[in-house]
C-alpha positions, 0 to 999 in steps of 0.5 A, spaced: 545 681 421 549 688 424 546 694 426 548 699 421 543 705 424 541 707 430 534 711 432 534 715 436 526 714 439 523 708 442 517 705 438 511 703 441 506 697 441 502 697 436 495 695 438 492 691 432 499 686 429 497 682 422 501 675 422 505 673 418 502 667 413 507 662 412 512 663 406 510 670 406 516 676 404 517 681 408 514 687 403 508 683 403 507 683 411 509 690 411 504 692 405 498 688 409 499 692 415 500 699 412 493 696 408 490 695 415 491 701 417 489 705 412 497 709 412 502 710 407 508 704 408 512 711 410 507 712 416 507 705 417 514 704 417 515 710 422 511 707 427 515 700 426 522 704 427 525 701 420 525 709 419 527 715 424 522 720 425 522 728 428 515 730 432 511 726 427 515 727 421 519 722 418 527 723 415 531 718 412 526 716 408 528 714 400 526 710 395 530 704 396 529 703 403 523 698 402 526 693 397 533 695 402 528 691 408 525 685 403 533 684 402 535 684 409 533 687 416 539 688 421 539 687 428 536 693 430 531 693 424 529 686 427 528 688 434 524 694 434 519 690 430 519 686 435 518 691 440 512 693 437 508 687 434 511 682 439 513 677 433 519 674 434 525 677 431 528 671 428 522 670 424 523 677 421 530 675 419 526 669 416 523 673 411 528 676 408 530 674 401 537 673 404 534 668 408 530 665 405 535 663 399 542 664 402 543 657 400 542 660 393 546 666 393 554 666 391 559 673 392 564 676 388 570 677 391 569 684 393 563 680 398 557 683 393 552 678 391 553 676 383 548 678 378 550 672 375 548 667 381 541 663 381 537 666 386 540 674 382 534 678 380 527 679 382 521 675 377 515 678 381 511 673 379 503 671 382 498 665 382 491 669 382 488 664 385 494 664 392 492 672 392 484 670 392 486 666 397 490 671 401 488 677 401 492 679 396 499 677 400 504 674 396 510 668 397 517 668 398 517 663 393 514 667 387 520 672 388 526 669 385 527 666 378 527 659 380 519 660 381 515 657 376 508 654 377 503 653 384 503 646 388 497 648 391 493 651 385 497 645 379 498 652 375 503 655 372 505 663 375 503 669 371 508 673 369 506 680 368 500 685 370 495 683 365 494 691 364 499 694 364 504 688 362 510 689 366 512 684 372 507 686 378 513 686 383 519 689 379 520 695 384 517 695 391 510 699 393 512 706 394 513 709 401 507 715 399 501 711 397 497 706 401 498 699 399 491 695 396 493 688 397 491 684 390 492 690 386 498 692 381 502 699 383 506 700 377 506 706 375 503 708 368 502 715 364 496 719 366 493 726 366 492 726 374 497 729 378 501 726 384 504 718 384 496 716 387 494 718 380 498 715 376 498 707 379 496 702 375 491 698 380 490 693 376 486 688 379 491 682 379 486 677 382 483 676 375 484 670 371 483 670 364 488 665 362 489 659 366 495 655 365 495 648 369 500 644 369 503 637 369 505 633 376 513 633 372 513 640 372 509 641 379 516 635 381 521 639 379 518 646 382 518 642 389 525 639 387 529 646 387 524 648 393 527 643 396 534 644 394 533 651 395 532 650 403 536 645 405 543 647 401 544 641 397 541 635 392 543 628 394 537 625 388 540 622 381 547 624 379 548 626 386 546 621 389 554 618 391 556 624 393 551 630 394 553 637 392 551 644 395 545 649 392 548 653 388 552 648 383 547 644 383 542 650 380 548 652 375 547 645 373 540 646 372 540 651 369 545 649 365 541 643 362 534 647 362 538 652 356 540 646 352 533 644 352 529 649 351 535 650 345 534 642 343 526 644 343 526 651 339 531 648 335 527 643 332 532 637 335 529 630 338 527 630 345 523 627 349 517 632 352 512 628 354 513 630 361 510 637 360 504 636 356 502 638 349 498 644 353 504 647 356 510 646 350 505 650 345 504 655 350 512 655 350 512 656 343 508 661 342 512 664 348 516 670 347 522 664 350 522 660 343 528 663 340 534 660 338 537 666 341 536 662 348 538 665 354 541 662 360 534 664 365 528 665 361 523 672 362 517 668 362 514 662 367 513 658 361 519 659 359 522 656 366 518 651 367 519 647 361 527 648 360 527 646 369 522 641 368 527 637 363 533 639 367 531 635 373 528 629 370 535 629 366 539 629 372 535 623 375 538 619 371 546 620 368 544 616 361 539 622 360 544 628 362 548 625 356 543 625 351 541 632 353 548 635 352 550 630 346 551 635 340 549 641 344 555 644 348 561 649 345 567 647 346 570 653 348 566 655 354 568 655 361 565 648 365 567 649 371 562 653 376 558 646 375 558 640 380 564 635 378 558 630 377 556 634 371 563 636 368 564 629 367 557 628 363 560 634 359 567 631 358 563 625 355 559 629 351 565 633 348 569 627 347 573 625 354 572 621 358 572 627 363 576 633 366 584 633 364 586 633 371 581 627 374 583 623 368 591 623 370 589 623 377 585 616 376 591 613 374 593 606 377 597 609 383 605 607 382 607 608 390 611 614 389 610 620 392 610 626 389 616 628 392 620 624 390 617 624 383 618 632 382 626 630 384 626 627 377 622 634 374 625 640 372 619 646 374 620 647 366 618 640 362 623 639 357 624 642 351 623 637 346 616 635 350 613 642 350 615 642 342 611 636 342 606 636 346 605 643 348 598 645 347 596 650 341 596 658 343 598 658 350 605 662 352 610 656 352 612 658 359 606 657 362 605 650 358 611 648 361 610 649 368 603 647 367 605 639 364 611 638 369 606 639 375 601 634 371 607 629 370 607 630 378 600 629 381 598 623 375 596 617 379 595 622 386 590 625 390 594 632 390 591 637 386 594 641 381 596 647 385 599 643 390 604 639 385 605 646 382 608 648 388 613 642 389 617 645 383 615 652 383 612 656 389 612 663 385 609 661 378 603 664 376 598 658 378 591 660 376 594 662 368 598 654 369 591 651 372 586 654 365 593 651 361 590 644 364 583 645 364 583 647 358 587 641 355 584 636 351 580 641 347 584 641 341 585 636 336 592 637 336 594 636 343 588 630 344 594 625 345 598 630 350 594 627 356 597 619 354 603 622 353 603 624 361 601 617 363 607 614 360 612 619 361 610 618 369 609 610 369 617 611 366 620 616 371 617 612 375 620 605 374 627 608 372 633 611 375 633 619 372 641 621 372 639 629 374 636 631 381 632 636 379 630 637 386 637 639 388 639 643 382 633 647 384 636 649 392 643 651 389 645 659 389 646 661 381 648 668 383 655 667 381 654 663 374 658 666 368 661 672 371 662 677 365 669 677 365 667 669 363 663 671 358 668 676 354 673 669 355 668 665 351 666 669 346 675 670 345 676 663 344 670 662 340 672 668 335 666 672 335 664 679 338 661 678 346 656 684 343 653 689 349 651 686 356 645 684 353 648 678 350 651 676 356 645 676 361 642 673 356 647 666 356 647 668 363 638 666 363 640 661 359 645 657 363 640 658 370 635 655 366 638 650 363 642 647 369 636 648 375 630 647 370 626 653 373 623 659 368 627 665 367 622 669 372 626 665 377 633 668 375 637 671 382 634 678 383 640 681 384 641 680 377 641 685 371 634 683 368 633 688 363 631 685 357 631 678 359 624 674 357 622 668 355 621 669 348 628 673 348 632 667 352 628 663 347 630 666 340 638 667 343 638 660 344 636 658 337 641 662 334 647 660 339 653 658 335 656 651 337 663 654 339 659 658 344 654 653 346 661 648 347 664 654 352 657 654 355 656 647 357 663 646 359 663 653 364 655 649 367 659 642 367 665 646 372 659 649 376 656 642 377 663 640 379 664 646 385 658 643 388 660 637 388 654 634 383 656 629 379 652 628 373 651 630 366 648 638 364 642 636 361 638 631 360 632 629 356 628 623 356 626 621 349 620 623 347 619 616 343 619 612 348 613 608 348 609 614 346 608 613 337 611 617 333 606 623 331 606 626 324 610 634 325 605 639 323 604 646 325 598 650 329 593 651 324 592 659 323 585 659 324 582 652 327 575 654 327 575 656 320 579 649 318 573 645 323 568 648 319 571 647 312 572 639 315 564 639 314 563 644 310 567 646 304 567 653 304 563 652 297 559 648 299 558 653 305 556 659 300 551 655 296 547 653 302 546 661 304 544 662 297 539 658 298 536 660 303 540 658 309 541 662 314 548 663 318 546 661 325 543 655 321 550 654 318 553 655 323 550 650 329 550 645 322 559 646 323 558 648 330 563 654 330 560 662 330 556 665 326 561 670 325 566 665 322 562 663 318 561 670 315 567 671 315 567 665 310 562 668 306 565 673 305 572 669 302 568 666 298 566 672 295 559 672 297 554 678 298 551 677 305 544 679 307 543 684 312 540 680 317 535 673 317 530 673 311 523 677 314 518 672 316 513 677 317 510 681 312 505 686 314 500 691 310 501 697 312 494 700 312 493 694 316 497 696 321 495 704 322 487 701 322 489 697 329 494 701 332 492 708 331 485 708 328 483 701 334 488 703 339 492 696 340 497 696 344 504 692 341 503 687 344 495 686 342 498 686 334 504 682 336 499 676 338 493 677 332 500 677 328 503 671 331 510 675 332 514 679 337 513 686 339 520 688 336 517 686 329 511 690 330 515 695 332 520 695 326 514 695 321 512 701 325 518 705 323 518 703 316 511 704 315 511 711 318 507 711 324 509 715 329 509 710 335 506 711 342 509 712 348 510 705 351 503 704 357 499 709 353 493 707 350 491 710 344 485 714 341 480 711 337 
């Protein structure tokens, strides 16, 4: 770490100095010590040197700093306290979160930890019996949300403060009060004055509902403890070639959303690992949704998606089967390890990523070098026409499929063969073209296409270098006095100068190949697009167009190239005949009338199903299926048919006469607080502020 601050006083030994229990945060260490004392974590920090004080009297303390130490010391930090507790520096920094889960962490591009990254958030999680044992001090271990369950105790972790009902470590312990190891320090609404007052202290040793678990769910906690530590997983899929953490927890927690989907869902899945104990306690969880989110609120939530999430990657065949049928196709899969991204190509009807198929391909024992002079930077029109992948600029799509037709059958990257034909294209935009490829029915037959296109290249003298081409100096092709001569001879109007920058783009492409972004510099570009190049060639009248040819025929001849103008090798070779059609206008739609007929569609709403049943049935969106609805003329209703219906004199007695909380009334009536609260509202009682008890 770096010193970011400096204190301009030296601190002193304390005399009494707690140790650090193994697997103990830093924030827990510091409340033991402020506790023993009997200070404030404000004098206790004081007299540690992690604040700056003036006769006695602290002054740079704030709010944050305490949650800023259990993230992070600097070096300083971590030298006086050192200097008065006599405990080693390095075991300080060892009990940052920093530390301790930096394997877990990924950094956006301005260096600040992704909220999206595994080990992103607190959980504050506790096992009661760890703080009996302990004296109320907590594990590292507990904090992040990968933490589940307790090897020591077999239990699962308790989520939230059984009195005030919110997650006992959310924030840290203020610096103004003295910490009470075991209790809670939330602070809650109250008549007394002054943050002491108005503290939750709950005792949050107290274990009225203690959940065991099974040795599947206690293996699995210890698996991503141990990936967590080590920076890595070699087991199951990763057994030939082990990954780093943080792709494999995206792994896991990919696979433990889809099974607690599969679960909520109703699908078949093989729970027996978790025990029937623990699957009802999930589904009476506030996790047992449809709506599952990709990192769970509660433990039990938790512990049943990783359980299943790691026994499934001991075994290939099992990931297979969990993600069959459950994955969309339009999501982006590349945050995961290349193991998993072929198991979801499976799932989603490849045999695996676009780019990893080509590149298997039997090598032919030509380099790519020699093959990228046989491709133009832009694929030939006539295959682009063909083969080109629906919605995607056509530019893009014919940098992306010439550097395809360069790396199949070779171990270079796609970025790599990129640069062979066109070091300025816009390589990230050319990348998703091939990630994506393959996902639509219309281009399934693209990537065979490929294969055989390079297998011919390969075997077959091509009448044009396109590598040549590419190095010649274009800035002197079709002078204006040239053009105006063509159109002469041709009998029709020259039109302005954007006609003939225009004939002038379009004889660059045509000779090298290359897109229009790479026309000489020097050259008027006002108005010269693709699209633009695009619409005047297909309006070019044929005496035009022979003028043209001849004019790149001579220019061809001055630099000493024999060889034809353009070249195109036929489509149809070897590659069957493909039926000619347009690009569907709205493909989700047209997939769901594949299964369901729109009318068929409206007659299952008017009987009671709703649109997310309908539309995980058709696997698009239940907005698409709204919008079907919505052709067929059928009147939506305003969400999901209401599940619970609740007297309201029953619902005033418990809430206002009895002075249950929300939460309380939720649990009697087997629902959520947020359908409490909306019977709440519509019955007109006037709802409490959330912590505050009512009167009976």
């Amino acid at each position: 770490m770096t010193t970011t601050s400096t204190i301009s006083y030296e601190v002193r030994v304390l005399p009494f100095r707690v140790r650090p229990l193994p697997d103990e945060p830093f924030d827990s260490w510091l409340e033991k010590m402020a506790a023993t004392y009997g200070a404030t974590m404000n004098e206790m920090a004081c007299a540690l040197g992690l604040i700056e004080q003036q006769e006695g009297v602290a002054v740079s303390a704030t709010a944050w700093m305490a949650d800023s130490w259990a993230t992070a010391l600097t070096d300083e930090q971590a030298s006086r306290l050192e200097a008065s507790t006599g405990i080693p520096a390095d075991q300080f920094q060892e009990m940052t979160r920093m530390r301790f889960a930096h394997h877990a962490i990924r950094y956006t591009r301005r260096g600040r930890i992704s909220s999206q990254c595994p080990a992103a958030g607190t959980a504050g999680r506790y096992c009661p019996e760890c703080l009996v044992d302990s004296g109320g001090r907590w594990r590292m271990s507990w904090q992040f949300p990968f933490g589940f369950a307790c090897f020591r105790h077999r239990r699962l972790l308790v989520d939230r403060c059984p009195v005030c009902d919110r997650p006992a470590r959310y924030r840290a312990h203020p610096l103004a009060l003295v910490p009470v190891p075991g209790r809670c320090h939330n602070p809650v609404q109250g008549p007394g004055r002054g943050p002491q007052a108005n503290r939750c202290r709950a005792d949050l040793t107290a274990d009225p509902t203690r959940t065991p678990v099974s040795r599947a769910v206690l293996d699995a906690q210890r698996a991503l403890m141990r990936i967590v530590s080590t920076g890595g997983a070699g087991f199951g899929i990763y057994a030939e070639a082990p990954q780093p953490a943080v792709a494999v927890l995206e792994d896991t927690r990919l696979l433990s959303r889809t099974a607690r989907h599969a679960i909520a869902a109703g699908d078949r899945l093989d729970i027996s690992p978790l025990g029937e104990e623990l699957v009802a306690l999930f589904r009476a969880s506030e996790d047992w949704t449809t709506a599952v989110r990709a990192r769970p609120d509660s433990a039990v939530g938790a512990a049943v998606g990783t359980t299943l999430a790691v026994t499934a990657l001991a075994k290939p065949g099992s990931v297979a089967a969990l993600l069959q049928g459950r994955l969309a196709q339009s999501s982006s899969y590349t945050a995961h390890t290349p193991q998993l991204q072929t198991l979801i190509a499976a799932a989603l009807g490849r045999r695996r990523r676009p780019t990893v198929f080509l590149q298997s391909a039997p090598p032919s024992g030509v380099s790519p070098v020699e093959r990228a002079r046989k491709v133009p930077a832009q694929l030939w029109g006539e295959w682009i026409t063909r083969y080109a992948p629906q919605r995607v600029g056509s530019e893009v799509v014919a940098s992306a499929l010439a550097a395809a037709v360069v790396f199949t059958g070779t171990r270079l990257t796609h970025s790599a063969a990129l640069a062979l034909l066109d070091p300025q294209a816009p390589a990230r935009q050319v990348t998703h073209v091939m990630r994506d490829l393959g996902r639509s029915s219309h281009d399934v037959g693209t990537l065979h296409a490929i294969l055989r296109l390079a297998a011919f290249l390969d075997t077959h003298d091509v009448p044009v270098d396109y590598a040549r081409r590419r190095a010649l100096d274009y800035s002197g092709i079709l002078l204006e006095s040239q053009w105006q001569e063509v159109c002469r001879v041709a009998g029709v109007s020259a039109g302005g100068g954007r006609r003939w920058r225009l004939a002038r783009a379009l004889l660059h492409r045509t000779l090298s190949g290359n897109p229009i972004h790479s026309i000489p510099p020097e050259w008027d570009q006002a108005g010269v697009t693709a699209p633009a190049v695009a619409r005047f060639a297909d309006g070019l009248p044929s005496a035009v167009r022979t003028g043209l040819d001849q004019l790149a025929a001579d220019f061809l001849l001055v630099n000493g190239i024999d060889e034809p103008v353009t070249w195109t090798p036929e489509p149809s070779d070897g590659v069957p005949d493909a039926p000619a059609a347009w690009a569907r206008s709205r493909p989700a739609r047209s997939t769901a009338a594949d299964v369901m007929p729109p009318d068929v569609l409206a007659r299952a709403y008017a009987a009671g199903a709703s649109t997310y049943e309908i539309a995980a049935d058709v696997n698009v969106s239940r907005q698409t299926v709204g919008r079907i609805l919505a052709d067929t003329g059928t009147k939506s209703r305003r969400g999901r048919p209401p599940t619970f219906t609740l007297d309201s004199d029953w619902l005033r007695d418990h809430y206002e006469t009895q002075g249950r909380t929300m939460a309380q009334i939720a649990h009697l009536a087997g629902c959520s607080e947020m359908t409490i609260n909306r019977h709440l509202h519509a019955a007109g009682i006037t709802v409490r502020p959330r912590g505050k008890a009512g009167t009976s």
